[in-house]
Structures are given as C-alpha cells and as structure tokens.
C-alpha positions as CSV (number, residue, x, y, z in Angstrom):
1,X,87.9,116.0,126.7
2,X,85.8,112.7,125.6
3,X,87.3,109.6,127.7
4,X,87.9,106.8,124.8
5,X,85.6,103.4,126.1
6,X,86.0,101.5,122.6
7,X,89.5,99.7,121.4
8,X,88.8,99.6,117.5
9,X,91.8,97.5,116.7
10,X,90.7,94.3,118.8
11,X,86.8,95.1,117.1
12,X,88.2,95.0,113.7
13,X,90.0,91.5,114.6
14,X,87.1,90.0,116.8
15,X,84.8,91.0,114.2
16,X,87.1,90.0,110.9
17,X,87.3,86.8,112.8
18,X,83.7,85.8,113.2
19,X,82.9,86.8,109.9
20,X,85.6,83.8,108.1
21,X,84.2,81.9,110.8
22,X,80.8,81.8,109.4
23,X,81.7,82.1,105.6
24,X,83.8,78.5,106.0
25,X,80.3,76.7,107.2
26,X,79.3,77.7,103.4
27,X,80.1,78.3,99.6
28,X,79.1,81.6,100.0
29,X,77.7,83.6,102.4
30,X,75.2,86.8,102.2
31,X,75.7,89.6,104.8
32,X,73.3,92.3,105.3
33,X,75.0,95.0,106.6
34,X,72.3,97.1,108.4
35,X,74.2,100.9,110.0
36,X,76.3,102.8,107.8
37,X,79.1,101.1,105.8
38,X,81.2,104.4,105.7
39,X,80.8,107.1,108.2
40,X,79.0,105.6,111.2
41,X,79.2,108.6,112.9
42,X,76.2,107.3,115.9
43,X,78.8,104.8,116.4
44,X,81.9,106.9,116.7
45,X,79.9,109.2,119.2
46,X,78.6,106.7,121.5
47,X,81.8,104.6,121.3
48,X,84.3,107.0,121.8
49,X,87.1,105.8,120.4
50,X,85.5,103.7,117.7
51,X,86.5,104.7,113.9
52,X,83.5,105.9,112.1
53,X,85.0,104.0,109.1
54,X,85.7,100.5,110.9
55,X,83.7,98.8,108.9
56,X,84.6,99.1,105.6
57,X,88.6,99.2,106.9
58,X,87.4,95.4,108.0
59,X,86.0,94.4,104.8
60,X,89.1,96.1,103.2
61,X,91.0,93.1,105.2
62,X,89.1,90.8,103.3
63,X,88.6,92.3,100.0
64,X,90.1,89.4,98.3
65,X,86.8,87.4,99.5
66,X,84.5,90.1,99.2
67,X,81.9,91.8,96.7
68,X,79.0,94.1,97.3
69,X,75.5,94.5,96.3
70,X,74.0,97.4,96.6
71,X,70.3,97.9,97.3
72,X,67.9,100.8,97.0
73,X,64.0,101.0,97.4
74,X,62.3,102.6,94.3
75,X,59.8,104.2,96.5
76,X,63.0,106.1,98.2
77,X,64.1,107.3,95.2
78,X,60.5,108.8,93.7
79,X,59.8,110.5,96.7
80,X,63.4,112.0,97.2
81,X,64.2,110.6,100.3
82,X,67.5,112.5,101.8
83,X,70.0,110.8,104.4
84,X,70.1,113.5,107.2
85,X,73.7,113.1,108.0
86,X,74.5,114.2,104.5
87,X,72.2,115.7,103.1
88,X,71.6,114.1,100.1
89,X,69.0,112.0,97.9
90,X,69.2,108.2,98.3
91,X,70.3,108.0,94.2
92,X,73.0,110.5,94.9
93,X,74.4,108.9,97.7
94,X,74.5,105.3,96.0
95,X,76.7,107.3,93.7
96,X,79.2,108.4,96.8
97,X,79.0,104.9,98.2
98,X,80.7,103.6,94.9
99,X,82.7,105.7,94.2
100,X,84.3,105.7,98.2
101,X,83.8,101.9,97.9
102,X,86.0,101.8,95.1
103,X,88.9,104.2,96.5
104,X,88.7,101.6,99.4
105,X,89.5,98.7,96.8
106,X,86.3,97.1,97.1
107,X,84.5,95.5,93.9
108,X,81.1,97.0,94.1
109,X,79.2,94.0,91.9
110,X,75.9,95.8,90.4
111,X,72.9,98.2,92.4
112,X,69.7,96.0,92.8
113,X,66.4,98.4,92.9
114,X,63.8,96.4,95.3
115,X,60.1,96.6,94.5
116,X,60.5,98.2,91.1
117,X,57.4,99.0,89.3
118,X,58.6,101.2,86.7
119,X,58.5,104.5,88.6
120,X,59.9,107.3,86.9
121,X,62.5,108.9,88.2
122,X,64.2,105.1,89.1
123,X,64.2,104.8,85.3
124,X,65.8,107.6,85.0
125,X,68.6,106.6,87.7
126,X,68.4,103.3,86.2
127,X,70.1,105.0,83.1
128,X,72.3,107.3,84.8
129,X,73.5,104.1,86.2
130,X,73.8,101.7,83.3
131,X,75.4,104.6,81.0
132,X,78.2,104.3,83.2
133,X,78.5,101.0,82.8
134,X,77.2,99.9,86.2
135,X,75.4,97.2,86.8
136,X,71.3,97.4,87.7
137,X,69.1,94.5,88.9
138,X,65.5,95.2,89.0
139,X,63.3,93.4,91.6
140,X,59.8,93.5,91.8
141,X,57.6,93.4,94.7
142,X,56.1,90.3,96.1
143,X,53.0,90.0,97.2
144,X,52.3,89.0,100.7
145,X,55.9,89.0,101.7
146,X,56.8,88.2,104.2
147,X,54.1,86.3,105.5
148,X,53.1,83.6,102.5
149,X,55.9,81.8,102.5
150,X,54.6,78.9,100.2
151,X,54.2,81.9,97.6
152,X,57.4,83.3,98.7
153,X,59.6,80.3,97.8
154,X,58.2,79.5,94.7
155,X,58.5,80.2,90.8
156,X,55.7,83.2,91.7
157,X,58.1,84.8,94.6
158,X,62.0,84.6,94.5
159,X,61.7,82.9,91.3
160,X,60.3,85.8,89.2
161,X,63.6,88.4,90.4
162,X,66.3,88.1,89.1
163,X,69.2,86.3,90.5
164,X,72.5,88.5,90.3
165,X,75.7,86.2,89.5
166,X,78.3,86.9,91.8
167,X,82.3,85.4,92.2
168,X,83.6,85.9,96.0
169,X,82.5,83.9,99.2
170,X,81.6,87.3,101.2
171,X,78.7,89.1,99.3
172,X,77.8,92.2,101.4
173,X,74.8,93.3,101.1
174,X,74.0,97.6,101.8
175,X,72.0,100.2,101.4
176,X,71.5,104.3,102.2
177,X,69.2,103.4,104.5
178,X,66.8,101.0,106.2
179,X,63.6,99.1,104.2
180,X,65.3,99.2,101.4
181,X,65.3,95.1,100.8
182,X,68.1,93.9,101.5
183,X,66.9,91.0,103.3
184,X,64.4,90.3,100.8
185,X,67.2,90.9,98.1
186,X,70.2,88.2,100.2
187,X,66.8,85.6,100.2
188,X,66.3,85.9,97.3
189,X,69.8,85.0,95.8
190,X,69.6,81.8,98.3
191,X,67.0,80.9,96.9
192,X,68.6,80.9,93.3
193,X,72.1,79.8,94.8
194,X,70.1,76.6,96.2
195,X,68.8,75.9,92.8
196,X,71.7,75.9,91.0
197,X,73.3,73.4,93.5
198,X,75.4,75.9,95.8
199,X,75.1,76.0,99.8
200,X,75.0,79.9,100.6
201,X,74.6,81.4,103.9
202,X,73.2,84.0,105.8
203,X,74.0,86.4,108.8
204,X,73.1,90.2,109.6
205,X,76.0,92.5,110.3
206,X,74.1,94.9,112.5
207,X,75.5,96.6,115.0
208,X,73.1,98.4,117.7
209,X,71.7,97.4,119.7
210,X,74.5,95.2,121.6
211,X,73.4,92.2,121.7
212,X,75.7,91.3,125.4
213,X,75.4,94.9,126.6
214,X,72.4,95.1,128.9
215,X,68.9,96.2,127.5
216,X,68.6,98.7,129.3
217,X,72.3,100.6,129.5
218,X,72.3,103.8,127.6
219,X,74.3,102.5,124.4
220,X,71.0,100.2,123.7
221,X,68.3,103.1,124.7
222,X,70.8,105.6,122.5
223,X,70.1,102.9,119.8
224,X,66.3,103.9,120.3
225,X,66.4,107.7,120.6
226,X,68.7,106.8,116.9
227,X,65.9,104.8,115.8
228,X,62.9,106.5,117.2
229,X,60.9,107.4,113.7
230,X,61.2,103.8,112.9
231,X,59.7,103.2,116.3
232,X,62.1,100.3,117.1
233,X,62.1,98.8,120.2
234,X,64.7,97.1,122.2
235,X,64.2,93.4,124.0
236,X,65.3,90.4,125.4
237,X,65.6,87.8,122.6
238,X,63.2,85.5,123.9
239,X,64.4,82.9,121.3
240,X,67.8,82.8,122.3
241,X,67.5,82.7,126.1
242,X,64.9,80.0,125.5
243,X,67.9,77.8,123.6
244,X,70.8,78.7,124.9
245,X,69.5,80.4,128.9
246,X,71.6,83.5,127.9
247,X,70.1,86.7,128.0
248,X,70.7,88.5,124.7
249,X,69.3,92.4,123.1
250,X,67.7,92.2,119.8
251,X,64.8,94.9,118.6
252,X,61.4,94.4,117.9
253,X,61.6,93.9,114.4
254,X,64.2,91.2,114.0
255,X,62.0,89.1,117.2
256,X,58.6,89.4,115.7
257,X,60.5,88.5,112.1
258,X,62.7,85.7,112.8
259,X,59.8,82.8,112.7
260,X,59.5,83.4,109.7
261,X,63.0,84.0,108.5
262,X,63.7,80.8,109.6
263,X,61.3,78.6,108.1
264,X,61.6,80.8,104.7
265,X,65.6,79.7,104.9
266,X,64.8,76.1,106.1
267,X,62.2,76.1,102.9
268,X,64.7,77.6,100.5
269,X,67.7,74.7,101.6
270,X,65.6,71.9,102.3
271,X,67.5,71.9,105.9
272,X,66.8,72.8,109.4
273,X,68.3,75.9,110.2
274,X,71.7,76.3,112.1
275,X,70.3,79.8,113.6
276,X,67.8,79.1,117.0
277,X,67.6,82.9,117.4
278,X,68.3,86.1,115.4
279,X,70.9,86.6,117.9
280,X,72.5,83.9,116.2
281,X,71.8,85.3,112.9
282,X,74.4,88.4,113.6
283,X,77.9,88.8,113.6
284,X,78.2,91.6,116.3
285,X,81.1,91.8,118.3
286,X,81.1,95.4,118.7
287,X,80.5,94.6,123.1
288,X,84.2,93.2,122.6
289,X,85.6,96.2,122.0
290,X,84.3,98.6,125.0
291,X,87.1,99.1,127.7
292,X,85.5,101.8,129.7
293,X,82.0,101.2,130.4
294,X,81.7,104.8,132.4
295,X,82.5,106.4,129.2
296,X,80.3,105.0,127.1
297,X,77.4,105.7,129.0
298,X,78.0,109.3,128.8
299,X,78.8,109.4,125.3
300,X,75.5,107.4,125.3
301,X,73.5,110.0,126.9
302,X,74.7,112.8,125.1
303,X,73.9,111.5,122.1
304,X,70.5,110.5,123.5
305,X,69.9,114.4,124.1
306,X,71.2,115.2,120.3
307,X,68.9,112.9,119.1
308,X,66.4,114.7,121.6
309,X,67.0,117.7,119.3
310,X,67.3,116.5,116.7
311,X,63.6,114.8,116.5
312,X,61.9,118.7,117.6
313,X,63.6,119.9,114.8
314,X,62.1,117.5,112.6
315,X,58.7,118.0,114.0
316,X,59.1,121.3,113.6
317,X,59.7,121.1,110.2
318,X,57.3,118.9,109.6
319,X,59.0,115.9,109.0
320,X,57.9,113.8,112.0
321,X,54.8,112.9,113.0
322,X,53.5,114.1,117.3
323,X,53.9,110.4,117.8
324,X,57.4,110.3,117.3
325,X,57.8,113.6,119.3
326,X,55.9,112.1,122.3
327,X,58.1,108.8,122.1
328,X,61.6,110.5,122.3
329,X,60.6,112.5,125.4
330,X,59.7,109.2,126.7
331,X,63.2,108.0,126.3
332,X,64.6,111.2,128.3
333,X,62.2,110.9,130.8
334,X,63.3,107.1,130.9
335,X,67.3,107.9,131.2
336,X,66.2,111.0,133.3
337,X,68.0,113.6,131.3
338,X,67.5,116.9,130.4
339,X,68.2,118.7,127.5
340,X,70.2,121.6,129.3
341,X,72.8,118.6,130.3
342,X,73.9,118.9,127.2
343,X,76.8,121.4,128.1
344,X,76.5,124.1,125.2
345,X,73.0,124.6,125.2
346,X,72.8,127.1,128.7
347,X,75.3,129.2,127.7
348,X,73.7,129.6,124.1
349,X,70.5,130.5,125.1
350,X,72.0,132.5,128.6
351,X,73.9,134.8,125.6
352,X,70.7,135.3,123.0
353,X,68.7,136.2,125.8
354,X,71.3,138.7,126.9
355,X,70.7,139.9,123.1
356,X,67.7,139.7,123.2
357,X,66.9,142.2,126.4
358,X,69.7,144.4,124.8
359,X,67.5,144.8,121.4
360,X,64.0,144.3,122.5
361,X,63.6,142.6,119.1
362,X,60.9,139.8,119.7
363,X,62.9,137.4,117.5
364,X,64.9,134.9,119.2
365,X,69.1,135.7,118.5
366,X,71.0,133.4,116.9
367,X,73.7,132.3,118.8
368,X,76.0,129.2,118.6
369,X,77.7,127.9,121.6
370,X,81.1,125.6,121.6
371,X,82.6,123.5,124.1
372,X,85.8,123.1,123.0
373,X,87.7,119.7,124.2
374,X,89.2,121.0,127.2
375,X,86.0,122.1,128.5
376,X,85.8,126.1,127.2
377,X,82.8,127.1,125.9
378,X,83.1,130.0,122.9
379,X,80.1,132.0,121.6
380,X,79.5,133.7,117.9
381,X,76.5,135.5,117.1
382,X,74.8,136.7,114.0
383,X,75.9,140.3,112.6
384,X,75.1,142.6,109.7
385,X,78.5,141.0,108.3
386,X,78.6,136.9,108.6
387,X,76.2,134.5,110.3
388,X,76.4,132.6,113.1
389,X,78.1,129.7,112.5
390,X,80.8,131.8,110.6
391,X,81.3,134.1,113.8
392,X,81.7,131.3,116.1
393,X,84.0,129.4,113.8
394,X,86.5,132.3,113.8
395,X,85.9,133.2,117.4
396,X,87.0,129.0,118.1
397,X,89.9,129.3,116.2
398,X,91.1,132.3,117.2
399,X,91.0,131.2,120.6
400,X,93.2,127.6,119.5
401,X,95.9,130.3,118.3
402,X,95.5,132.2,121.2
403,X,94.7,135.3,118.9
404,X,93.5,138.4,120.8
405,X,89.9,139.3,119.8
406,X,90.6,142.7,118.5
407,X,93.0,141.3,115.8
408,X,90.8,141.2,112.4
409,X,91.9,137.9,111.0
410,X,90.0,139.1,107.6
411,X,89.9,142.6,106.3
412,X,86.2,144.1,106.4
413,X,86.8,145.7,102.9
414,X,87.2,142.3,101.4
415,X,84.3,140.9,103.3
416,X,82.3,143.4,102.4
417,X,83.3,143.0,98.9
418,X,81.8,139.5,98.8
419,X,78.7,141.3,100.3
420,X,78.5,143.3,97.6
421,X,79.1,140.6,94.7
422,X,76.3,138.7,96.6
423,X,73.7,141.0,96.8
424,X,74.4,142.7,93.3
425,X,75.3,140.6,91.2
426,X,74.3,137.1,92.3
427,X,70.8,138.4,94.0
428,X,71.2,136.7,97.1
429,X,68.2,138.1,99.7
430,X,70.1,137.3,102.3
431,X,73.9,138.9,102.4
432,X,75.5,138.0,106.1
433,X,78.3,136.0,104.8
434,X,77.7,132.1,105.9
435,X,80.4,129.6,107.4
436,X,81.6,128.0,104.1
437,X,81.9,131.7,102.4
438,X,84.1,132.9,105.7
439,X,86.3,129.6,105.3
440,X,87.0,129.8,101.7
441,X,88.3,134.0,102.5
442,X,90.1,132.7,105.4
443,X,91.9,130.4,103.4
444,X,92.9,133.4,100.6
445,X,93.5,135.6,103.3
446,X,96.2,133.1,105.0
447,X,98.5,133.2,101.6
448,X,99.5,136.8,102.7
449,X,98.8,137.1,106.3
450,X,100.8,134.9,108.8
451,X,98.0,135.6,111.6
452,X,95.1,134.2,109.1
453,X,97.8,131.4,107.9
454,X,97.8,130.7,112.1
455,X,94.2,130.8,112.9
456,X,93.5,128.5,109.3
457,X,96.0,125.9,110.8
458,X,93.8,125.7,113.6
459,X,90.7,124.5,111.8
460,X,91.4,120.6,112.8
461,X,90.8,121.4,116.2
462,X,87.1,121.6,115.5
463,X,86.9,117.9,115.4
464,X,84.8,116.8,118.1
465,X,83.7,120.1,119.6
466,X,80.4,120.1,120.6
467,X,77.9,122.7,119.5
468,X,74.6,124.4,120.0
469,X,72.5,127.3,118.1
470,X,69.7,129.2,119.5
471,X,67.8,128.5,116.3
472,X,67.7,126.2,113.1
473,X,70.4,126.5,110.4
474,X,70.2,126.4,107.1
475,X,71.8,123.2,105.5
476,X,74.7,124.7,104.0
477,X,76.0,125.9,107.2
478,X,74.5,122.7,109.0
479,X,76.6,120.9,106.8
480,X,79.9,122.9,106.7
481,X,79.8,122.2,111.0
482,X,80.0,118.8,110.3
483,X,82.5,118.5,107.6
484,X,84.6,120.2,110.0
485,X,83.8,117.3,112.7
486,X,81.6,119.6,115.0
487,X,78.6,117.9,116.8
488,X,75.7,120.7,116.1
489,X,72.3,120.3,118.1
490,X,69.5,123.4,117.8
491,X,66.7,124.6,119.6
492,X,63.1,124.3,117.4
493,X,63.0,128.0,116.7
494,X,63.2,129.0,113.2
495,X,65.7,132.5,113.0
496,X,62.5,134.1,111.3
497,X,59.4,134.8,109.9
498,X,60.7,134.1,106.2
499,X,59.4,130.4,104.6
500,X,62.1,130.3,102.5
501,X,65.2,132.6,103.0
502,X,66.1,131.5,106.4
C-alpha cells in the first residue's frame, strides 16, 4: 500500500492564498499555468496523496475572479501532435478541456492559436471552433522573439496580435502541452492592457520542479525523467540566491529566459520589475503540502523508472531520438535505480519466460503482472480467447472477491460468440478479445449472474495497482488500464512481427 506524503487540503489553501495575494498588487493579473490543469496524474504519483484534479478544484474556489484562455500552437495541430496520457490530438483535447472546464463552472473566455500562418488543418479547427460559437484569437509569429526586444515591444511585435478583451482579475492562461505560447500570448495582452491604461500582472503557476525541495531529491530528478524529451534541466536559481541568499530550484529554461522576461515586462510597464528571480515569478507552494518526505521519495523513484520505460518504448517506436534514450539512463544511473525495482516487472518476465521454455516459440509471451495494494502480485497471459490485459483484469478481480479460479465468471459460448461477430462480420485480423471488449461482457453478464455482479463490483480496486507487460500494448488496451486507474509500464518488445495488427 502507497504511504500518503502530500496533505492536499492545506495545498489548495496555501496555494489559493498566494494566488489573491499577488492578483491585489494588480488590476489584473495573467497566470500561466504550465502542468496539467485537469488530471495531473505525474503529480498524484509522486505526491501520494495529492488530487490529480487540485488545480482546477482551486481555481473553482475562485471562479468568481477567474477566466481562461486557452492556447494552442498551430504547428501542434498540423502535424497531429497526441498528449500520451490520453491519447489524443492537441485539437481534440482543447475540446475535452472545455467542455470539463465548463462542468467545473469555469468561463473558458476564447482559444488563442499562437504562430498562425494559415496552416490547413488549424483553419479547419478554427471553424470547428467558431461554428460552435467559441471564441478564436489568431496570433502570428514574431520574428526574433524572444531575443529583440525593441522589435518585440513595439507596433511590429505585440502590437500586430490581437489583444483578447477579458472581464475577471485572474486570467489563467493553458494549454495541452508545453511551447504552445502561452508566455508569449500573457505578454502579449500586457502589453495591450498597458496601453489602454490598466496595470496587469504576471506570475507562472508551475509546479515541478519544487522550488524549496532540494535540487537534487528525487521529486526534482522525477521532474527530469518527466521532462526528459524536452531536455530540461534542474538548477539552483542563481538569480534568486544572488538577491535574496536563499537557495531555490528552477530549470534551465526559465534561468537562461528570465533576463529577458524581465526587461521585456519592465519595457511593456515603463517600471522596474517587482520579480528579482523567476523564482519570484511563480506561485508554487506545492513543498507546503508534503508531510512525509520518506514517501515521496519512493513514489519519486518509481515514477522515475516508469518514465525509464516509458522513454524505451518511445524509442522503440520511433518517437524519441538516441539522445533522449542515453539521457534517461543517465538519470537511473544518477538515482542508482534499476528497472527490476520496479516490483511487477520480475515476476512478468519470470512468468513469460516460463512460457516461453514451455512453447519453444521464439516470440517473447505476453504477460502482465499486478501488484495489488497490499503487496500481491497477479499474473494474466495472452490466450486463443482474450488478451492480456483482459486475462489479468479478471484474474485481479477475481482475486478482490476472493473467487476461486476455476469459477468461469463469463460463459465461453458467449465469448466465443463475440469471436465470432469479430472475425466474420466485422473483419477484425486479430480476434483474442481485448480488455474493453471483456469489461463491457462482464458488465452484461453481472445482470444475471450474482458471481459476475461480485467480481464487476470489484473493478474500483484497480485504482492504483501497479502494472507491467512483457511487451507493448496496443492503445486501446493501454488506455482501458488507465481509465481503470492502473499504473501500466512495458518492456520495448513489440508482441510480433506484424507492423500493424499488433
């Protein structure tokens, strides 16, 4: 069972606090939110204990004060950029961010494309967008930014985009993912707020790395292994120990940048800046909230060996360049773990080689291992009737109800029904049912039987339970594991020769 190290009721005050803390010094003030707004599942896993929606439950306390602009790169959108955690395009999931904005009560103002150029397929969101009556700003790129700040500043720059008229103090500003301008995008509407006679604001919501947690502790290298195709770098905050002799973690980016943040925001109000450091420039309070340091660095490390994964996978797919292989191997070598630490992963590949001996086939099994919250670890293997993840879904929950193994909790005729309707009549190559197929059956089959009904009431349990598979999944059932809250990590192996049914 996961310790909890993080109180998220004293975050969501500290934090809440801070926040009206800063917006008083101005009329308005523009907060980049870097992270996830909704979901911050890194967070939740190496701050066990921390709500994966905190965030948007704090800027539901001050929804009163609060809008939100959001922003998306046109270049993200033309060549279909896809969040990994969901599995979807950047377009699409600016279309799940408002709508889950919305059911939070939150006024979502307009979506601002950054360096537009007229690319295709943003027109074509652009309409999707405005035919349901949501706003679209359109910025275009400038040249030389960041560095010509003259230019920058100026009629030619921030001057040429558009400014976006907004009502509430607090204007949040998000994206799907990071360089997607929302810097450039809150500069720009100081700039436009200062000529129109308005003091605006701005600050960085970001939370990793931890600012008062030490550089080097395994939250702030986890942050890294998160980070590690962006190739961002944790350090000391050389500007802020310099003013204020108080050591402080900021990354690589938002050091080399703030020089020049700062004299583009001292150009834009004509004032020195209040902000010596872009320590000063955040509103993290997150290092508040951790109450068992022990904890956290575990939960740290384990998600510094998922990430581990995670990367391979990538670079096995062709996603990643050797570069960012090399440089997450660094970071185990650095926190001297190994992957095997991670507790599923030994018994997985112990049971496919077992397999594997027993069939001589040269292809590697695939085989899922769970360690279930109190410590058990459950296996489910691939068969002629339903895949992996399917087998050790049932096998999990079978165990929660304390079902003996040789009770069918589905009958094999109607499995082998679906078979059937898959492979005749929607020409599916591949017919081993998969884990969202299984669920859907379970969930028929517990209308009638009490011992299904039993095992289906037992699906909750998955939350948290830690996973590992032999070889890569498909993203179906890669994505049905983590609706149900499991943690899924894979070995770079692909489950075979095929290029596309796999």
């Amino acid at each position: 069972m996961t310790k909890v190290g993080f109180d998220p009721q004293k975050y969501i005050e500290e934090q809440s606090k801070y926040i009206l803390e800063r917006v008083n010094d101005y009329d308005k003030l523009y907060l980049e939110f870097g992270g996830k707004l909704i979901g911050d599942k890194h967070a939740k896993r190496v701050l066990p204990g921390f709500d994966e929606d905190a965030k948007i439950k704090l800027l539901q306390k001050l929804k009163d004060k609060t809008e939100i602009l959001m922003c998306v790169y046109a270049g993200d959108i033309e060549r279909n950029k896809v969040r990994g955690d969901y599995g979807i395009t950047y377009d699409k999931d600016i279309l799940r961010q408002i709508d889950e904005l919305r059911e939070f009560g939150l006024e979502v103002n307009s979506v601002v494309i950054t360096r537009y150029s007229g690319q295709p397929s943003t027109k074509l969101f652009i309409n999707k967008l405005e035919r349901r009556d949501i706003k679209v700003f359109k910025h275009a790129a400038i040249e030389d930014y960041p560095s010509n700040i003259d230019k920058i500043v100026s009629e030619e720059g921030f001057g040429k985009n558009a400014y976006i008229p907004t009502t509430k103090p607090i204007v949040v500003v998000t994206a799907p993912g990071p360089g997607s301008g929302k810097l450039a995008t809150c500069l720009n509407q100081l700039y436009h707020e200062s000529h129109q006679g308005r003091e605006a604001g701005y600050s960085k919501f970001e939370t990793f790395p931890v600012w008062n947690v030490p550089l080097k502790h395994p939250l702030n290298i986890a942050y890294e292994a998160a980070t590690v195709d962006l190739k961002d770098v944790n350090m000391i905050d050389s500007f802020h120990y310099d003013s204020y002799q108080e050591v402080a973690v900021n990354y690589n980016r938002d050091v080399e940048t703030f020089p020049v943040i700062k004299r583009m925001i001292e150009k834009i109000t004509g004032k020195e800046s209040v902000y010596h450091s872009p320590t000063d420039m955040g509103v993290n309070r997150v290092g508040f909230g951790i109450t068992d340091d022990a904890a956290i660095q575990e939960a740290s490390k384990q998600e510094i060996i998922r990430r581990c994964f995670a990367t391979e996978c990538d670079f096995k797919k062709g996603l990643l360049d050797e570069d960012t292989l090399n440089r997450i191997k660094l970071i185990m070598e650095e926190v001297e773990l190994k992957k095997e630490d991670r507790k599923s992963v030994q018994p997985a590949r112990d049971y496919a080689m077992r397999l594997k001996e027993t069939t001589g086939n040269n292809d590697m099994p695939a085989v899922i291992a769970l360690e279930l919250n109190d410590g058990r670890i459950i296996t489910g293997k691939t068969t002629a009737l339903m895949d992996t993840c399917a087998a050790a879904i049932l096998n999990a929950i079978k165990t929660f109800a304390n079902i003996s193994d040789e009770i069918l909790l589905l009958s094999p005729v109607i499995l082998e029904t679906i078979q059937e309707m898959k492979k005749n009549e929607l020409h599916h190559k591949l017919t081993a049912l998969s884990a969202s197929e299984v669920l859907i059956a379970l969930a028929i089959s517990a209308v009638t039987n009490p011992t299904a009904q039993l095992a289906y009431d037992k699906l909750s349990e998955l939350n948290g339970v830690q996973a590992h598979s032999t070889v890569m999944l498909n993203d179906n059932d890669e994505q049905t594991l983590r609706k149900l809250g499991l943690d899924i990590t894979c070995d770079p192996v692909y489950p075979s020769d095929n290029l596309y049914y796999i």
